[in-house]
Backbone as JSON, one array per atom type, in Angstrom:
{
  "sequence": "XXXXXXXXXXXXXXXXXXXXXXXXXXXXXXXXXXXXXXXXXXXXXXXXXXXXXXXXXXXXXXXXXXXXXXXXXXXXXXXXXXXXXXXXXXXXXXXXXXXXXXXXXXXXXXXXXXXXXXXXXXXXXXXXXXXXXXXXXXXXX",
  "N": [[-4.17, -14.15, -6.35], [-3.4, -14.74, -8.89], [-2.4, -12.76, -9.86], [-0.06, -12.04, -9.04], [2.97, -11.62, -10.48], [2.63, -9.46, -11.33], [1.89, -7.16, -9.69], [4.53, -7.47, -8.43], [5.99, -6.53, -10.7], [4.69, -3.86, -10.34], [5.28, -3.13, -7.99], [7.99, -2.39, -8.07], [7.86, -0.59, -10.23], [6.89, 1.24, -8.38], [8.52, 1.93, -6.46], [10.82, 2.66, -7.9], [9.67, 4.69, -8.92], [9.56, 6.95, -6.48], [11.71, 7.26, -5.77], [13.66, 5.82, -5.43], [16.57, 3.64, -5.39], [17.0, 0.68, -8.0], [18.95, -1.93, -6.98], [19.55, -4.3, -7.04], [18.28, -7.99, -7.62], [14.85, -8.59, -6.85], [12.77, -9.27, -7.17], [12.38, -12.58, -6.5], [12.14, -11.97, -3.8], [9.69, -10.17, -3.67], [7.92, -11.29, -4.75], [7.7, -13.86, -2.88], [6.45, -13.0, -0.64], [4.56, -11.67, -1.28], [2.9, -13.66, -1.74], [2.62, -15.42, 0.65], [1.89, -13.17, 2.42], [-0.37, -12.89, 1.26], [-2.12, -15.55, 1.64], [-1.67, -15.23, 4.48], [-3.48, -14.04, 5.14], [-2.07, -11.11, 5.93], [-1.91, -8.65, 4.56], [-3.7, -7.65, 1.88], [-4.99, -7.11, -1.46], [-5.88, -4.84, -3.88], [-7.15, -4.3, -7.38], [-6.98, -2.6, -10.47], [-8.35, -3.04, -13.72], [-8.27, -1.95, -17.25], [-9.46, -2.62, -20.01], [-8.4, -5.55, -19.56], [-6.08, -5.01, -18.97], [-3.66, -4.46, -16.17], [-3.88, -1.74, -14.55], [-3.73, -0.09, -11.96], [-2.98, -0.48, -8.96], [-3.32, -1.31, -5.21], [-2.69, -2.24, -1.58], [-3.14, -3.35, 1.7], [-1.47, -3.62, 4.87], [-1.7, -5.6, 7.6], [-0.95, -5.89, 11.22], [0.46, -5.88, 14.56], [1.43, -3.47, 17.16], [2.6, -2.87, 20.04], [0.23, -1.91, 22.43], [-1.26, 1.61, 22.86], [-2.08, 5.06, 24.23], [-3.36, 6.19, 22.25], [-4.27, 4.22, 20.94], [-5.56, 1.26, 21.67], [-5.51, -1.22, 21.16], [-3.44, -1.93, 19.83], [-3.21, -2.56, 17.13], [-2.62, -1.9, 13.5], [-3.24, -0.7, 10.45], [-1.39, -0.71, 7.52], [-1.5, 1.17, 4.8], [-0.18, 0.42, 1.6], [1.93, -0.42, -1.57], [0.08, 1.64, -3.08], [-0.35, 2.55, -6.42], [-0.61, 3.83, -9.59], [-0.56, 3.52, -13.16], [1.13, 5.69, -15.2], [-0.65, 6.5, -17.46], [-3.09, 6.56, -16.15], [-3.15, 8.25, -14.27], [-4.78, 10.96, -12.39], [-7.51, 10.32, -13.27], [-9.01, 9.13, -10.66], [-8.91, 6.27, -10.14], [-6.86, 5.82, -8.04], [-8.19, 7.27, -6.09], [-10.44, 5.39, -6.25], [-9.13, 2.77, -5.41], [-8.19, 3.62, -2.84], [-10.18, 3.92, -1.21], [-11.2, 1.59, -1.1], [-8.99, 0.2, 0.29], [-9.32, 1.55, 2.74], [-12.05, 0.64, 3.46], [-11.74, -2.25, 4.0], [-9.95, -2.27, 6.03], [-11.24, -1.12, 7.82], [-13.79, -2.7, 8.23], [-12.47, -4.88, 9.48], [-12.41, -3.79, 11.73], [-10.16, -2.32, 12.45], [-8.93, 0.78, 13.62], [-6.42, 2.58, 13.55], [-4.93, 3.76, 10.73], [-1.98, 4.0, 8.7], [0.86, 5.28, 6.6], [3.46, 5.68, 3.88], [3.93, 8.15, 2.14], [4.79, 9.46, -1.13], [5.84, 12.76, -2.79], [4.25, 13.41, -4.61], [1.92, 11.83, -4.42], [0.67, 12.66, -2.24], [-1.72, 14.35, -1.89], [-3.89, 12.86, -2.78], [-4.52, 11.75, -0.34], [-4.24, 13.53, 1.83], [-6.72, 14.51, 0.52], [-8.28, 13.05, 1.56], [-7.98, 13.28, 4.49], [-6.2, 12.29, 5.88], [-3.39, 13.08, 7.79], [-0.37, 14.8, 7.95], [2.84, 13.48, 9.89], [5.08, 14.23, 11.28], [8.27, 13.68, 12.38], [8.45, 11.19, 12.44], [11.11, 8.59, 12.62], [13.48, 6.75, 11.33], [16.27, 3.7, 11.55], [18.85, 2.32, 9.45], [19.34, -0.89, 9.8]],
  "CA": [[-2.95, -14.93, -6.51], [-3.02, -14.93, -10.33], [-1.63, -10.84, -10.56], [1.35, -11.85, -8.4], [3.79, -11.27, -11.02], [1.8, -7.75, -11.72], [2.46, -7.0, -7.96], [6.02, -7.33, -8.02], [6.25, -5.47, -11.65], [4.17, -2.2, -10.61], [5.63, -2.54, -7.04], [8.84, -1.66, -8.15], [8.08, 0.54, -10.52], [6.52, 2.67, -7.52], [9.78, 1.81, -5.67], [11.15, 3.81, -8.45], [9.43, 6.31, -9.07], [9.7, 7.12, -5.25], [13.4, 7.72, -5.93], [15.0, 4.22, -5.01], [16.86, 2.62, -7.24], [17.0, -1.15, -8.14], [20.05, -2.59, -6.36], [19.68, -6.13, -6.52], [16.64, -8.46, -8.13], [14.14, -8.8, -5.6], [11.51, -10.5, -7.8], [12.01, -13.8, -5.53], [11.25, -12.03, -2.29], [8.78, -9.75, -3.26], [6.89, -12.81, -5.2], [7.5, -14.76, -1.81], [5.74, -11.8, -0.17], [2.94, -11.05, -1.54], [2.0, -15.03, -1.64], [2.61, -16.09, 2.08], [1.31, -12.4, 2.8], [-2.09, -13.01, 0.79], [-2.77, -16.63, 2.04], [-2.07, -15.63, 5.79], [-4.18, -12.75, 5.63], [-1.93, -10.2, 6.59], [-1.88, -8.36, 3.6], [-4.43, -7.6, 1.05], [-4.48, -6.01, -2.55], [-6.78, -4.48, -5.17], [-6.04, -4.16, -8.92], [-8.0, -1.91, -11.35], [-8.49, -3.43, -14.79], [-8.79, -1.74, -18.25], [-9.47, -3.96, -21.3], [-7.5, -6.72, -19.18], [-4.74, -5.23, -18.44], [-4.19, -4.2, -14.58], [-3.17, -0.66, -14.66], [-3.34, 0.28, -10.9], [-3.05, -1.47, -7.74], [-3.63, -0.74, -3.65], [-2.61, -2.7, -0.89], [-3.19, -3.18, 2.98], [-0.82, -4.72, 5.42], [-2.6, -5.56, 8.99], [0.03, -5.54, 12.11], [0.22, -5.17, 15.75], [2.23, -3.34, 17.76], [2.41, -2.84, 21.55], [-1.01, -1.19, 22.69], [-0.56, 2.98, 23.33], [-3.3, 5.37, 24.63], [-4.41, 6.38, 21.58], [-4.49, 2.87, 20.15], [-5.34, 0.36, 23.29], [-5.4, -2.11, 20.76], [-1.97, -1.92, 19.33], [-3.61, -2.99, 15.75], [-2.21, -0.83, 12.67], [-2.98, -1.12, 9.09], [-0.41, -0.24, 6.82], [-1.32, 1.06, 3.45], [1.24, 0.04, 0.62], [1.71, -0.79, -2.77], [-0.76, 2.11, -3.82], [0.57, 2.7, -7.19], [-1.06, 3.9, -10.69], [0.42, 3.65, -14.42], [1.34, 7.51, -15.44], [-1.03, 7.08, -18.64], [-3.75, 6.45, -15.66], [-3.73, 8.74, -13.4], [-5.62, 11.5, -12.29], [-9.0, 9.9, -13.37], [-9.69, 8.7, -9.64], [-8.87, 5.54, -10.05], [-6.34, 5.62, -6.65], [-9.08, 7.46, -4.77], [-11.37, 4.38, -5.66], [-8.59, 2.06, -4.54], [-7.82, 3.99, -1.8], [-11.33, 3.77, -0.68], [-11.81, 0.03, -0.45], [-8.33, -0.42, 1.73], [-10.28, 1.98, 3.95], [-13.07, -0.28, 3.82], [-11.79, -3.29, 4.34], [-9.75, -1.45, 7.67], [-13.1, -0.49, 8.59], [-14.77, -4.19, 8.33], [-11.48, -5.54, 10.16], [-11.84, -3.42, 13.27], [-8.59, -1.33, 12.88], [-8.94, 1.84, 14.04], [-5.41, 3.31, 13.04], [-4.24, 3.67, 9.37], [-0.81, 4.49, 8.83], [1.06, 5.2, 5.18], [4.55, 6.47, 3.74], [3.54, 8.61, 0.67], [5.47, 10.16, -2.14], [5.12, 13.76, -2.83], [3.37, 13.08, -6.2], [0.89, 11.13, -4.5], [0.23, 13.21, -1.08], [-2.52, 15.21, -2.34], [-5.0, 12.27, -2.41], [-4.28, 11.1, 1.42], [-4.64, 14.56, 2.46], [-8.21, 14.85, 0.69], [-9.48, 11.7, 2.19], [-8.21, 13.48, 6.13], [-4.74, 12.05, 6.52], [-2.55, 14.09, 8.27], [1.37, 14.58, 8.13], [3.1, 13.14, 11.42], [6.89, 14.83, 11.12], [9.08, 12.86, 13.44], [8.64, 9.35, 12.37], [12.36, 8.13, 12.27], [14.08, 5.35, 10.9], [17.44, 3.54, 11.47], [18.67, 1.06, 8.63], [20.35, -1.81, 10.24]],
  "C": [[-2.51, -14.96, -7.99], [-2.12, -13.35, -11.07], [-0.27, -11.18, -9.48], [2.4, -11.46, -9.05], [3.56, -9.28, -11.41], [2.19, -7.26, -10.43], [3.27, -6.86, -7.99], [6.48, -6.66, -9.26], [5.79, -4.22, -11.13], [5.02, -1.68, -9.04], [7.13, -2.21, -7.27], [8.78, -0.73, -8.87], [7.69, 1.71, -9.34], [7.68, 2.98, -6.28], [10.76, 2.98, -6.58], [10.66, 4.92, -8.5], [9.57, 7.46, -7.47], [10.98, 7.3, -5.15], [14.53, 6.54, -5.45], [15.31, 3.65, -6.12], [16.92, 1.02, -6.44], [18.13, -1.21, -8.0], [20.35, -3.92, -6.87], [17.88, -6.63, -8.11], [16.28, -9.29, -7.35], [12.73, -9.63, -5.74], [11.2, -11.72, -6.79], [11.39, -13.6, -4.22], [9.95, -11.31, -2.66], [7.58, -10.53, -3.66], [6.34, -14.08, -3.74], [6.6, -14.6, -0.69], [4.94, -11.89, 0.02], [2.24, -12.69, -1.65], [1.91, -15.92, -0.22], [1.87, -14.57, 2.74], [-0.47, -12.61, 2.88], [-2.73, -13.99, 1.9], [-2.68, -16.12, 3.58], [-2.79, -14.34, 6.37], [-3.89, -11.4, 6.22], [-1.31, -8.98, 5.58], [-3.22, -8.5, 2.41], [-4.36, -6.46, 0.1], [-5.3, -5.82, -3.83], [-6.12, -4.08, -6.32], [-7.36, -3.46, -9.62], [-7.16, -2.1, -12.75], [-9.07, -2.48, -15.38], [-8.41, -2.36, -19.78], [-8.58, -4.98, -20.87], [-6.62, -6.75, -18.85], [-4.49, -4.29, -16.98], [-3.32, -2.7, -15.07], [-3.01, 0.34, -12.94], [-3.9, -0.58, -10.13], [-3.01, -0.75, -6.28], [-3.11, -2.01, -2.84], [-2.58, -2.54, 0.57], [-2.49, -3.77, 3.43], [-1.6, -4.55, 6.88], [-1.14, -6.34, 10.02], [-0.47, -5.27, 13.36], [1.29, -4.51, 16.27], [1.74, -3.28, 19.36], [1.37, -1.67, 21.77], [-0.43, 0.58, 23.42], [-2.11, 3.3, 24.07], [-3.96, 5.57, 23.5], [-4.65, 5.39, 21.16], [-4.45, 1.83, 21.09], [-5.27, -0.91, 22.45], [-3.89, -2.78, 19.94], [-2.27, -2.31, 17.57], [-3.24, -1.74, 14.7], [-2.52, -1.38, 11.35], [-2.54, -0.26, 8.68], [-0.66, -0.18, 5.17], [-0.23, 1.22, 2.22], [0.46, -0.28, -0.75], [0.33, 0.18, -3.7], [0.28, 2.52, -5.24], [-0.67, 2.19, -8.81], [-0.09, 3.96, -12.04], [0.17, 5.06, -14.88], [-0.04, 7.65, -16.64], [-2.43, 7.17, -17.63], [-4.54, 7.33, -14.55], [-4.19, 9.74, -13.54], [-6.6, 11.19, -12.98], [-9.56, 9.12, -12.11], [-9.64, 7.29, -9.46], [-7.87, 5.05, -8.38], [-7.48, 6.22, -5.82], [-10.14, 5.89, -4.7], [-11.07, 3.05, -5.04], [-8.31, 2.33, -3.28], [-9.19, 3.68, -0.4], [-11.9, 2.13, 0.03], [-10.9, -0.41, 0.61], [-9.12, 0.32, 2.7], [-11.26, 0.99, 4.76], [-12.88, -1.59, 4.45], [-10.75, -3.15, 6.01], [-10.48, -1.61, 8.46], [-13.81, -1.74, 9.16], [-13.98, -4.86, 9.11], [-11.82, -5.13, 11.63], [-11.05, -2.73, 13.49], [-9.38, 0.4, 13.3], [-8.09, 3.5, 13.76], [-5.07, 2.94, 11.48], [-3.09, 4.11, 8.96], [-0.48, 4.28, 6.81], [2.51, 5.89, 5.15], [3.9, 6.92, 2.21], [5.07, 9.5, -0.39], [4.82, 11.39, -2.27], [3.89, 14.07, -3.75], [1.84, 12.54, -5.26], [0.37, 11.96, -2.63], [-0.79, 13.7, -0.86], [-4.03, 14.45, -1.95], [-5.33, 11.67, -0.87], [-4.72, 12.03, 2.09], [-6.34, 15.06, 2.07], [-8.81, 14.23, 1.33], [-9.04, 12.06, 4.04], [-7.19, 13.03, 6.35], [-4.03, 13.26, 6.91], [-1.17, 13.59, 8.29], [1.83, 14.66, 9.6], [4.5, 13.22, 10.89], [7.3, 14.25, 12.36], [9.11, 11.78, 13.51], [10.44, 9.9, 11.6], [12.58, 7.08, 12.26], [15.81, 5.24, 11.09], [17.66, 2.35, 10.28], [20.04, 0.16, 9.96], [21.42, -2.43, 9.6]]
}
């Protein structure tokens, strides 16, 4: 609860760098977010510290949807908010965040892991066994 403001700084920058621009200032919701997210457990988020200052972050969102065959449970976690500072990366620091949302997936019970990646960042999803699923579509309302 104390990196919430860090949360809603790095998560837009990865909103940018992902090619969206800043429209609006969203600070209030995504602050509103990530603190009714945390406390009701449906959401969780790691931060990697050097000399104090957070330089990359991970997050899980936990979800159901309506039970399929491959998933009788309808349970999905949704990894988000992965997102390193440029002077940071490639030293493994997202694989070792990437590793604990796994884990804590894993300790939950989920079964399915789901993600939207950036091309920049595809590379590590695909070492850890993710696969690309072409045909997810979206409508905006």
């Amino acid at each position: 609860m104390n990196d919430i403001s860090t949360l809603v700084d790095l998560r837009k920058k990865q909103l940018i760098d992902e090619g969206y621009s800043l429209t609006s200032d969203v600070d209030k919701q995504f602050r509103d977010y990530f603190i009714a997210a945390i406390i009701e457990g449906s959401f969780v988020s790691w931060v990697m510290e050097v000399d104090g200052d957070i330089v990359a972050t991970s997050g899980v969102c936990f979800y159901s949807l309506p039970p399929t065959f491959s998933n009788p449970t309808g349970r999905i976690a949704y990894i988000t908010n992965m997102y390193t500072k440029d002077e940071y990366r490639r030293k493994g620091i997202a694989t070792e965040l990437l590793n604990m949302v796994l884990d804590e997936a894993r300790m939950r019970g989920y079964k399915s892991v789901r993600l939207h990646t950036s091309e920049q960042g595809k590379s590590i999803y695909q070492r850890t066994g993710f696969v690309d699923m072409d045909g997810n579509m979206a409508l905006r309302l």
